[in-house]
Every structure is written in C-alpha cells, then in structure tokens.
C-alpha positions, 0 to 999 in steps of 0.5 A, a space after each residue: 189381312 184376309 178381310 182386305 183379300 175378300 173386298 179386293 176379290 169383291 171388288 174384281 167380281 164387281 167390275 168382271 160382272 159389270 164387264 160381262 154386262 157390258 159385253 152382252 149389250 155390245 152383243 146385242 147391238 151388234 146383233 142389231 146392226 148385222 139384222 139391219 145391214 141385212 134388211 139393207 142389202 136385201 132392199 140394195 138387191 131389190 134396186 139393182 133387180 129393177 134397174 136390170 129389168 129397165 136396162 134389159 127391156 131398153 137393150 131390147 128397144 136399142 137392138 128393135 131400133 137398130 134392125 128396123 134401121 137396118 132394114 130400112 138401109 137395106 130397102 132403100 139400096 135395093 130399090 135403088 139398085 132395082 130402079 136404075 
C-alpha cells in the first residue's frame, strides 16, 4: 500500500513540477509582451508629439492669416473712410 501512495505522490510532483514549468514560460511571455507594448506606446507617444508639432506651427499659419486679413479690412475702411 505504501508503494502505491509513493507513485501516486510522484506522479502529483510530476504534473505540479510541469505546472510550475509552464507557468514560468507564461511569465516569460508575458514579460515579453508587457516590453513590447511598452516600445509600442513610446513609438504612439513619438507620433502624437509630431502631429502636435504640425497642428502648432499650422494654428500659427491659421491666426498669420487671419490678423493679416484683418489688417487688410481695416485699411481698406479707413481709406474709404479717409477719401470720402
């Protein structure tokens, strides 16, 4: 009886020991993922930083625009005002 209580609790360190194998390689992929996720949202980060660059320097261009319009309206009221 004792010999069949042995193979029974080899047989569960068998399967506990290839349990904690498996769960260190679902450790390590999941180590895996979470560094490429990372590189990811750091190459995401890098994307947004340059469209925010182009909507700064366009929003510049768009306010140029519209003060030089502006001025224009504005000259071209006081002349007309000016020349009546």
């Amino acid at each position: 009886m004792a010999s069949g209580l042995l193979a029974r609790v080899v047989r569960v360190e068998a399967q506990v020991e290839g349990h904690s194998e498996n769960m260190n390689g679902i450790r390590e992929t999941l180590s895996t993922m979470d560094a490429r996720i990372d590189r990811r949202f750091e190459a995401v980060d890098r994307r947004f930083e340059a469209i925010a660059g182009r909507l700064d320097r366009q929003f510049l261009w768009m306010v140029g625009l519209q003060v030089t319009t502006l001025v224009t309206v504005i000259g071209a009221i006081v002349t007309a005002v000016l020349t009546r």
